[in-house]
N, C-alpha and C positions, 0 to 999 in steps of 0.2 A: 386422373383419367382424361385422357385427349379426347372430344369433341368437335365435333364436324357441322357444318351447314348443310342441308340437305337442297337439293340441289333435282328439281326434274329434266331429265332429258329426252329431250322429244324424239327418242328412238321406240320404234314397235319392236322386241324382240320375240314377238309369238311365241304364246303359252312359256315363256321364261323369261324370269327373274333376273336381269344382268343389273350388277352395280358398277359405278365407275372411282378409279382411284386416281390422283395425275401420281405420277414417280417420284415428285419429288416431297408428296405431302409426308409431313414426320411422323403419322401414321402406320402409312405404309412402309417405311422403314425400320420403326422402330419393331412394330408387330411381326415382323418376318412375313408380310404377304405374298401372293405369286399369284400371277394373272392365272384363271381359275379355282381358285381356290374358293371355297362356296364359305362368303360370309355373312354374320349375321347382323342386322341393323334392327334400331330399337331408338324409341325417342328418348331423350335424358330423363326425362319423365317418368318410363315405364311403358306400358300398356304391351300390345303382339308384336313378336319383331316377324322381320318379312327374312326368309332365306333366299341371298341371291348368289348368282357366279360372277366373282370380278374380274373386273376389263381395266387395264394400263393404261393412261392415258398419257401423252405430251403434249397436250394443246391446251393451254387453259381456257380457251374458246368453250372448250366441250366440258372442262370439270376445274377447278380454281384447286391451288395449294390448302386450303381451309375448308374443301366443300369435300361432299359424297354425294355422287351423283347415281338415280336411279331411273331405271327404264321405265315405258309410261305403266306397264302393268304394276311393276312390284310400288312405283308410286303411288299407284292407285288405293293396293293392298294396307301398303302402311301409312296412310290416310293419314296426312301431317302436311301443313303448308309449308312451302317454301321457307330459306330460313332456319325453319326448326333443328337448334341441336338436334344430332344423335349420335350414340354410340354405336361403335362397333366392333365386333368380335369374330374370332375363327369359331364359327358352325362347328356343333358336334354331329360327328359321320351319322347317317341314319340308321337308327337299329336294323333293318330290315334289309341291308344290303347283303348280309349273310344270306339270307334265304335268293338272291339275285345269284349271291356265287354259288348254292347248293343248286338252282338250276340252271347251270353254265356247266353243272359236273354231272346233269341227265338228271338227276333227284325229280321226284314229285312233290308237288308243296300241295299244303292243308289251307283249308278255308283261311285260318288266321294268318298264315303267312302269305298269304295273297293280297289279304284284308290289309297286315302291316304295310306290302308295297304299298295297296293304293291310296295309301293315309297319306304316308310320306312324302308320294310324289306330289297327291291332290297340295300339298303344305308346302310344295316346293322347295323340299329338302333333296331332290335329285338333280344331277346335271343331265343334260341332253346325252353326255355321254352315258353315264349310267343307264337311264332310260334305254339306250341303244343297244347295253349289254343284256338288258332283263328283254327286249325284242327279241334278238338276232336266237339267245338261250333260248327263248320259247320254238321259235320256230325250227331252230336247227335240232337241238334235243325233243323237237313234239311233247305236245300235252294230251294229256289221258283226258278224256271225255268229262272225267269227273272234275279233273284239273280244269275244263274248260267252265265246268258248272261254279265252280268256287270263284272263280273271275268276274265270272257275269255277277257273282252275288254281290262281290266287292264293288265294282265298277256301280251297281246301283246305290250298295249302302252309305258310299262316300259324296253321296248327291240329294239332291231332292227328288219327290216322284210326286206326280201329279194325280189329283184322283177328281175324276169328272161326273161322278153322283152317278153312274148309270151301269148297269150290272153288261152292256154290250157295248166297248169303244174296239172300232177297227184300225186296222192299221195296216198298209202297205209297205216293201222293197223291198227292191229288187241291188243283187248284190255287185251291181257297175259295169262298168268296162266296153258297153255297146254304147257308142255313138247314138244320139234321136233319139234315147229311149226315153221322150218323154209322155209316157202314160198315163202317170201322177195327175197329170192336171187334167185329164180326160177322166179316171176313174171316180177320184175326190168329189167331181159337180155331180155326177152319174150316183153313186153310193149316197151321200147326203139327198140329190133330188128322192131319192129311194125314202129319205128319211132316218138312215144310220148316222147316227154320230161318229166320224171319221177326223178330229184334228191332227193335220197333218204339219207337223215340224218338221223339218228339210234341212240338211245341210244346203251349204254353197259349195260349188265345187272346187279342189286342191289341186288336182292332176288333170281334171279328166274340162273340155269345152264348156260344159255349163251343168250346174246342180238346180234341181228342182225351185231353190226360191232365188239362184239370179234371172230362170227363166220367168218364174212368177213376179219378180220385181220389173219385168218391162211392163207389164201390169198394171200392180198397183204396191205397196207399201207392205214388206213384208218383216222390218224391224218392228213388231209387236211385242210390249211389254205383256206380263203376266196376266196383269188384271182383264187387260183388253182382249189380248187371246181368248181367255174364258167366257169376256162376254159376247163375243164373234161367236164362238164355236156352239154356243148355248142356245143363239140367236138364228143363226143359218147351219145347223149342224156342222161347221167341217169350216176348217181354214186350211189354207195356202201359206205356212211362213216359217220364217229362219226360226232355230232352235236354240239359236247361240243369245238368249235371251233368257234361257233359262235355266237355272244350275241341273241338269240333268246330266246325270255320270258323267262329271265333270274330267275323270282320268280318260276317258273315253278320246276327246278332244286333245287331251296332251300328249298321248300317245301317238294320235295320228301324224301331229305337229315332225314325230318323228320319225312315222314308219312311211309317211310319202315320199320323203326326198331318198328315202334307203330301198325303197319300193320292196318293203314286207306288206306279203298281204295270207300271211298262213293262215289255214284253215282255222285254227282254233280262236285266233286272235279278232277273226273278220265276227265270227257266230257269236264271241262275248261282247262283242263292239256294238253289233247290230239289235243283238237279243237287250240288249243292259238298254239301251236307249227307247227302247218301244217301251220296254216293260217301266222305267220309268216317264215316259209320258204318259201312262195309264191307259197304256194297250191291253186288251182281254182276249182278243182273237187277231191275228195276224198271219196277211198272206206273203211268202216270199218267192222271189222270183229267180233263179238259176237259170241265167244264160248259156248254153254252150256251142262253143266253137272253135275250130281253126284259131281265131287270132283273140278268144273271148277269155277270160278268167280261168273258166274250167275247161277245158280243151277236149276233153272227154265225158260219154255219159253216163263209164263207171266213178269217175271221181266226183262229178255232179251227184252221184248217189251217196256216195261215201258223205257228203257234207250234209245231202239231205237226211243223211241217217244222224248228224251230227247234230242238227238244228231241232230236229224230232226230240232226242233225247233233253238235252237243255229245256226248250222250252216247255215239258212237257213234266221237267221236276220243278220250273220255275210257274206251272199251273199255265200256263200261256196256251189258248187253242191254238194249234199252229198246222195250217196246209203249207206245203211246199209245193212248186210247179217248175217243174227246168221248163225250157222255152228257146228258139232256133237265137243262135247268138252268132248266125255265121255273117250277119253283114249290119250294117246300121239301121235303125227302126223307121227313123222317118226319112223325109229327104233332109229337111232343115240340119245344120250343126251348129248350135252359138244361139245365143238366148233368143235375138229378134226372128229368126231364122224359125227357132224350132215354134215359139208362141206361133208363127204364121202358118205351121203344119196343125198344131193343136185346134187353132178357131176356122181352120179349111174343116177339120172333122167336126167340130161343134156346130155347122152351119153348115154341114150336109151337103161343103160345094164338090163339086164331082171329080175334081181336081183334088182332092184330100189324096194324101198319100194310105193305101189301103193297107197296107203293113201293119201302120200306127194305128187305125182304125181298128182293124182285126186282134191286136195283144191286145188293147184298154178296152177289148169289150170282152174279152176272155177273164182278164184280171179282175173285171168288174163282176162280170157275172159269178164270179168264185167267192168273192167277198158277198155279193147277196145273196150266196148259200149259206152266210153264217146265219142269217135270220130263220128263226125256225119255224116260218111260214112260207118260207119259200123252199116247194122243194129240190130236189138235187135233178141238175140236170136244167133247169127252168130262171137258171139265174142268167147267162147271156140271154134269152129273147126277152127278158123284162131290162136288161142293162140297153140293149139295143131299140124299143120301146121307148125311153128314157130320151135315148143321145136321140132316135129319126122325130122325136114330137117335136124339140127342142126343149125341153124342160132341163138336159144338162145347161144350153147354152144361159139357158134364165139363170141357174143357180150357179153359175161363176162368174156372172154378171152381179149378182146380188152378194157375193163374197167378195169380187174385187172392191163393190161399193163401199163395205164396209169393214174393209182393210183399209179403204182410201187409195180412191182410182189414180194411178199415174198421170197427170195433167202432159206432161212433156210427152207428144209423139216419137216413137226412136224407128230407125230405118235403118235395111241393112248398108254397110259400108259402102262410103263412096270410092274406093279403090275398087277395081275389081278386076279379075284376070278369069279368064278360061283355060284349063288345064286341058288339051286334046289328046285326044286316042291317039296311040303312037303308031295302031295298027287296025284293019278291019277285020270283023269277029264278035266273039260272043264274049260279055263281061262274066268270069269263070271264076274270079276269087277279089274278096275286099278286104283290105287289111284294115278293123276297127280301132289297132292302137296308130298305125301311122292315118289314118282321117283323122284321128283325134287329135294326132300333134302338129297337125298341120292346121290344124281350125286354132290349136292353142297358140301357136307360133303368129298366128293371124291377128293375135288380141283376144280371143274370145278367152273366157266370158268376162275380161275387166272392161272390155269394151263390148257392149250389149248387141251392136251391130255386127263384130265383127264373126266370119266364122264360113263352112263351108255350106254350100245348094248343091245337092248330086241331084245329078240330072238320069244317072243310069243305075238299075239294082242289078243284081244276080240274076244270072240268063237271058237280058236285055242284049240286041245286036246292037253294035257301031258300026261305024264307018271310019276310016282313020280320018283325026283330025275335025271327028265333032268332040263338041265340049264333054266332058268324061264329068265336070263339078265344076262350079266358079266359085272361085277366093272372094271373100271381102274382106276389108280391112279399112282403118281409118287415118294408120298412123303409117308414114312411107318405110321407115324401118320393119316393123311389122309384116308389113306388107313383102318385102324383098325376102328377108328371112322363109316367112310362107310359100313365096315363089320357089324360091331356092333347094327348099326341102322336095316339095311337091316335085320339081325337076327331077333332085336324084333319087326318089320312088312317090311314084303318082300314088299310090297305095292300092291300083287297081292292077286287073290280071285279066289279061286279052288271051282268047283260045279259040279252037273253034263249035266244042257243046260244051251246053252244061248240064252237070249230070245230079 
């Protein structure tokens, strides 16, 4: 048996497995391998082998005649130092790919054959390809409501779930696509000042300008191990932090790895994603937020129902108390776009300056006041004027002052970009339409959120008058590249729409 050097290489291939082979190792010759071919490595020794997809190489810069080199995750995986023999072998196909081709022919699959996908994949016996095919089938053939229950089961069984000792944890979100919507950090201080225990785990954002914890990371520290979350959340009722710290529906995150760049976002796929991750952070009641609009997810507020009917039923077999609330998604929520941007519309509202944008003001006390109708001392109807109570005493601004403390307050000041361009009206009139996917790719094109300043300032909402030639939003940016690209987009559609009412 031919044996290998195992070899790290410092490439990230998100949420997969890649190993590397050079062409001329006698290995790979001998074994008949072919670039993608999903093989299996394992120490000479024994122990778990890691299933990866291999990569060709001709550099021995990147992988030696004698070595197998692996990517930093599957390195990680098969926990062997450098050096270490290992063998390798052609991967046996995963059982469960049959049930991927049984729905690619419209079939509906059973709990267990869901269950097998998400074993498989969580074990990284799928290629990205695969994965794409069990997508693209789901969405184009649809899933039955029940199909969609069996998902969400699996997507939690093949994880951890956390459970927080308390017969009431809340739980927020909203299902994306508007620009400013950050409310999250508005409700969270409001809810816990309340007294509800609310830990909230956040993605970082994939597509969209900035996700709940890279806006909460201009803050303060939002990569929180397990232990410390717990004792945060115990301590101030409610945290602020990344999720990706905890194995929670860990197919969940693989999936997505896939379905952004392919931009799948089917119904059935989005309600198992979203349900399987609450339900394992040890959610009990949870509020969801359906945006609709012109340029928003749901474009409509019969298929906004359709989903709300979709989200009822799941969570409602998976015991979860669950309200739904659609919500105007026809333009962006605050003015800020991009992490430092929107924190400065969030603590305008926490501190009651009069300059807050009122938009954001008005959903995070709606959202809030819904969630402290889950207490059943408060009654219906009476939960915004105690969330409101809350934000005008200042008692939110105390309680995410006292959260960020002890997450560990960001010592580094961050400011918006020193680039900066003004985008002007191209004509005088009434601002009559905003496009929330081009603001958003224009704020991403700008750096945001990898760069915490970078992003857009609208300066004008819906039904607001210009004049041609005032600022319509200014660009920031840090990086000159960055920066031209944003320009450039912005040029060929501002994402705004000049008229003369609006109706």
């Amino acid at each position: 048996m031919i044996t290998l050097k195992l070899r790290r290489v410092a490439i990230d291939a998100y949420k997969e497995n890649v190993a590397y082979l050079h062409r001329e190792c006698a290995l790979y010759r001998s074994e008949g391998f072919q670039a993608l071919n999903k093989i299996e490595v394992r120490s000479e020794k024994g122990g778990s082998p890691v299933i990866a997809v291999l990569n060709v190489v001709d550099d021995e810069n990147i992988c030696r005649l004698d070595e197998l080199g692996l990517s930093e995750q599957g390195y990680e995986q098969l926990g062997m130092p450098e050096g270490t023999a290992v063998c390798v072998s052609h991967a046996t196909p995963p059982v469960s790919i049959r049930c991927v081709h049984k729905k690619i022919a419209g079939e509906c699959l059973s709990f267990n054959e869901y269950m097998g996908i998400a074993r498989d994949i969580v074990d990284n016996r799928y290629s990205k390809i695969e994965m794409a095919a069990f997508l693209v089938a789901c969405a184009e053939t649809g899933m039955e409501r029940e199909e969609v229950l069996n998902l969400t089961r699996a997507m939690i069984d093949t994880g951890d779930r956390l459970d927080w000792g308390e017969q009431m944890v809340v739980d927020k979100h909203c299902i994306g696509g508007i620009p400013g919507n950050r409310t999250t950090l508005l409700v969270v201080p409001i809810v816990a000042a309340h007294g509800m225990l609310m830990p909230k785990t956040s993605s970082r954002a994939i597509t969209s300008p900035a996700g709940t914890a890279d806006t909460m990371e201009v803050l303060a520290d939002v990569n929180l191990d397990p232990r410390e979350l717990r004792d945060i959340v115990h301590r101030e009722r409610a945290c602020i932090a990344w999720g990706g710290n905890a194995r929670l529906a860990p197919l969940d995150d693989i999936l997505i790895s896939v379905e952004r760049p392919l931009y799948l976002d089917s119904p059935g796929q989005m309600v198992a994603s979203i349900l399987s991750k609450k339900i394992a952070a040890g959610a009990t009641h949870l509020l969801i937020d359906i945006p609709v609009g012109p340029t928003a997810k749901m474009r409509s507020r019969t298929s906004a129902l359709r989903l709300r009917k979709l989200f009822e039923y799941v969570g409602d077999r998976m015991g979860l108390h669950l309200v739904v609330v659609i919500t105007d998604g026809t333009q962006p929520v605050g003015r800020g776009i991009g992490p430092v941007l929107e924190i400065r519309d969030v603590l305008q509202v926490l501190e009651n300056d009069p300059s807050a944008p009122a938009g954001l003001r008005d959903k995070a006390l709606m959202l809030a006041g819904r969630i402290l109708e889950f207490d059943p001392d408060v009654r219906g109807g009476q939960g915004y004027v105690i969330a409101r109570d809350i934000l005008d005493s200042g008692r939110a601004l105390t309680k995410l002052q006292d959260i960020i403390e002890a997450q560990g307050a960001n010592e580094v000041p961050m400011t918006p970009g020193r680039l900066q361009y003004e985008v002007p009206a191209p004509a005088g009139g009434v601002v009559i339409g905003i496009d929330n996917k081009q603001i958003a790719h224009i704020a991403r094109l700008a750096g945001a959120p990898m760069d915490k300043g970078a992003g857009l300032d609208l300066h004008y909402k819906l039904g607001d008058r210009v004049r041609e030639g005032d600022p319509l939003y200014t660009i920031y940016a840090e990086i000159l590249a960055d920066f031209n690209f944003a320009k450039e987009s912005a040029g060929n559609d501002m994402g705004y729409e000049i008229g003369d009412s609006y109706k």
